[in-house]
C-alpha positions as a Markdown table, in Angstrom:
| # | Residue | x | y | z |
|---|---|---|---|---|
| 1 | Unk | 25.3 | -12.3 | 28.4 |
| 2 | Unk | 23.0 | -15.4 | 28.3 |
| 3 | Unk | 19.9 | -13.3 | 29.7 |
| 4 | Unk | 20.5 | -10.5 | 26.5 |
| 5 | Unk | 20.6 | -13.5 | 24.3 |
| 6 | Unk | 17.4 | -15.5 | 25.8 |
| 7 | Unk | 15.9 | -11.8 | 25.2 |
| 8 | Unk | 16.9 | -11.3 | 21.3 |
| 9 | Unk | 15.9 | -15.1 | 20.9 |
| 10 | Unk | 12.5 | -14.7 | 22.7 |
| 11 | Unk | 11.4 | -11.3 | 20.0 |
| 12 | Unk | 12.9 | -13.7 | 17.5 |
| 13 | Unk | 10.6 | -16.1 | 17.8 |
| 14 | Unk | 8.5 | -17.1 | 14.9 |
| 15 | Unk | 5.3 | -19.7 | 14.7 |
| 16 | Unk | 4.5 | -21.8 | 17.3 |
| 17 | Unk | 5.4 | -25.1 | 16.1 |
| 18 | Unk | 4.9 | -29.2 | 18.0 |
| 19 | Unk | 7.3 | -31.2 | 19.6 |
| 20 | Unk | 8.7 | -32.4 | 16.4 |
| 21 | Unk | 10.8 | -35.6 | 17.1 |
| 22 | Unk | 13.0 | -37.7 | 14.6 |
| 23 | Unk | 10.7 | -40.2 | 13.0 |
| 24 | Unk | 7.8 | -37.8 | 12.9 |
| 25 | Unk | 5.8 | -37.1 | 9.7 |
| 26 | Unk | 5.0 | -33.7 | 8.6 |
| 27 | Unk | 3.4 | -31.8 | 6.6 |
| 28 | Unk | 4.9 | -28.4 | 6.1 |
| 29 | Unk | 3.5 | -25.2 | 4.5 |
| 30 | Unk | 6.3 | -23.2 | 2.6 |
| 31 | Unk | 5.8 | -19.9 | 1.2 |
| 32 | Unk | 7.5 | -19.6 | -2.5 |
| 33 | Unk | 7.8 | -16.6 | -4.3 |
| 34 | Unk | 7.8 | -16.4 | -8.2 |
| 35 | Unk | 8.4 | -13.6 | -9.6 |
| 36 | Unk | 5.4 | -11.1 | -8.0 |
| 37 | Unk | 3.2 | -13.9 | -6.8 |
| 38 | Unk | 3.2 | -15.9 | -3.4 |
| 39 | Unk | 1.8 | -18.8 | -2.7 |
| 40 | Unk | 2.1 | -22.1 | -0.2 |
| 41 | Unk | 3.7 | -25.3 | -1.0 |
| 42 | Unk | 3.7 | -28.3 | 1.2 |
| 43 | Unk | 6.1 | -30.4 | 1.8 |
| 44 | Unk | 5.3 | -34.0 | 3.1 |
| 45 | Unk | 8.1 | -36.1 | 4.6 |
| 46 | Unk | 9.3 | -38.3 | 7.3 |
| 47 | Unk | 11.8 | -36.3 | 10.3 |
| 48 | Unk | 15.2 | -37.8 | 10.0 |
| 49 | Unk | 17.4 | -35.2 | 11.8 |
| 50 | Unk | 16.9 | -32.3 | 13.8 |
| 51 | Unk | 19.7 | -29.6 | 15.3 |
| 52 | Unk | 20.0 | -26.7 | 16.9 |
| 53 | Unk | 17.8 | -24.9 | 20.0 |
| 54 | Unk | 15.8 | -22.2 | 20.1 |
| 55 | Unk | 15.8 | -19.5 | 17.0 |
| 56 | Unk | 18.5 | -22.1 | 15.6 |
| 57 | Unk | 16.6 | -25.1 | 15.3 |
| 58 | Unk | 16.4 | -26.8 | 12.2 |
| 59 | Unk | 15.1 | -29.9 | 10.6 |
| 60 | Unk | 15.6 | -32.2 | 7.8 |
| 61 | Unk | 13.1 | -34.0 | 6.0 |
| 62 | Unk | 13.3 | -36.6 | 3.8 |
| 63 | Unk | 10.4 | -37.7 | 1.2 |
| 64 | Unk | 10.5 | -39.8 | -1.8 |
| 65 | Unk | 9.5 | -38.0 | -4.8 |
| 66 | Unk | 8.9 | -39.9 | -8.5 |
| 67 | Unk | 11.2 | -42.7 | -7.1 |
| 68 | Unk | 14.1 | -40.1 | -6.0 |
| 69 | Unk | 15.0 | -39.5 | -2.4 |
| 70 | Unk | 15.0 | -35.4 | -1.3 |
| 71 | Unk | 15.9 | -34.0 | 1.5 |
| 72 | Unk | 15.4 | -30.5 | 2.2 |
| 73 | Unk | 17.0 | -28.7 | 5.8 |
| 74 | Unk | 14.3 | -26.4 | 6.9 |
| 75 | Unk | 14.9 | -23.9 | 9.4 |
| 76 | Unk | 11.8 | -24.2 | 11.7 |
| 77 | Unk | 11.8 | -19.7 | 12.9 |
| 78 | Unk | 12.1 | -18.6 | 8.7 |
| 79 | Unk | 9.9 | -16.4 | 8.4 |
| 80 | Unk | 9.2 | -18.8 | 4.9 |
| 81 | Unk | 7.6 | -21.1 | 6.9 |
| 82 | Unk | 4.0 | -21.1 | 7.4 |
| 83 | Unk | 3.0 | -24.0 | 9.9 |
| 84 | Unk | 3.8 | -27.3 | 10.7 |
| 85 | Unk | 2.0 | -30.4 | 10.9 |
| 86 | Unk | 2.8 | -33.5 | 12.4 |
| 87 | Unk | 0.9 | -36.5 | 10.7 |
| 88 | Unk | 2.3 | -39.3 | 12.6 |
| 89 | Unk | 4.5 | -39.7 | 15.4 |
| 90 | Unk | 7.6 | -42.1 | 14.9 |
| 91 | Unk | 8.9 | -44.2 | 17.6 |
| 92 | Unk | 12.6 | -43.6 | 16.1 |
| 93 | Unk | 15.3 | -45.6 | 18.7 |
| 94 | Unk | 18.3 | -42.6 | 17.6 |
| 95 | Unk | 18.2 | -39.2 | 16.8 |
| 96 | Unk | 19.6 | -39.7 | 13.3 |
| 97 | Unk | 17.6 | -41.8 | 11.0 |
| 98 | Unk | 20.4 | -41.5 | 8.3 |
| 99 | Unk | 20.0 | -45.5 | 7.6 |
| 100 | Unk | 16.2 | -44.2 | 5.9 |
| 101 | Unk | 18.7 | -43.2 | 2.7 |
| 102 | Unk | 19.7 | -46.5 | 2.2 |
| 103 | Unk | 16.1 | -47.9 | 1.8 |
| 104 | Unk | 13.9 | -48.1 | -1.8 |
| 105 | Unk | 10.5 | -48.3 | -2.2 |
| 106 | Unk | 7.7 | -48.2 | 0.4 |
| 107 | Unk | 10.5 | -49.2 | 3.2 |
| 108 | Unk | 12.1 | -45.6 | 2.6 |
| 109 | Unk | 9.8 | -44.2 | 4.8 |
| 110 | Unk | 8.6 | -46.2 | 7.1 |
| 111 | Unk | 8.8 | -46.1 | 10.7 |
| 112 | Unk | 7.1 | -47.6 | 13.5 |
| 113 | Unk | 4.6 | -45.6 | 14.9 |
| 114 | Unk | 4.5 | -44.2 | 18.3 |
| 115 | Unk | 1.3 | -44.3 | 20.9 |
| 116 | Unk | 1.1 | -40.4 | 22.3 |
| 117 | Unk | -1.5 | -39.5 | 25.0 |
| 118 | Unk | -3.8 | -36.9 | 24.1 |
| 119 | Unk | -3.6 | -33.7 | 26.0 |
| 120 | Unk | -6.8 | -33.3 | 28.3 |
| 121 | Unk | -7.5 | -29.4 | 27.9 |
């Protein structure tokens, strides 16, 4: 039973996406539709959750926009989403950075940053 699922999730599988870690910013590309036009919208914001495995995963990202928190849950395999971009690496000390909601102003989003190797290719 676990092979046949491994083998629906594996065709599944949409873009390839980073190691995205709580803490992280991103940048990602969302496709919106209006009416018969498509086009990309972005959305910046700091990692402050992520859940699931797999075709599951999911995300949520918090930005502060005009002085008002948002938080959007974004299903990293939609077939909405376009790519992913991680600006800055957090060094985040939990998995849920839930405590960033209570914070105004520039402290909202900040987190310290973490030191990541560069891959040697």
């Amino acid at each position: 039973m676990d092979q046949l699922i491994q083998l629906v999730e594996a065709t599944q599988a949409g873009i390839e996406t980073p190691d995205i870690h709580p803490g992280d910013s991103v940048r990602i590309q969302l496709r919106v539709i209006e009416g018969e036009k498509e086009r990309l919208q972005a959305f910046d914001g700091v990692v402050i959750s992520d859940r699931g495995a797999g075709t599951n995963k999911t995300i949520t990202v918090r930005k502060i926009s005009h002085g008002v928190g948002v938080e959007r849950i974004i299903p990293i395999n939609s077939p909405n989403v376009e790519s992913v971009t991680i600006l800055k690496h957090g060094k985040a000390r939990r998995s849920k950075l839930f405590y960033l909601r209570k914070r105004t102003g520039k402290a909202a989003l900040k987190v310290k940053e973490r030191k990541v190797a560069e891959k040697a290719s």
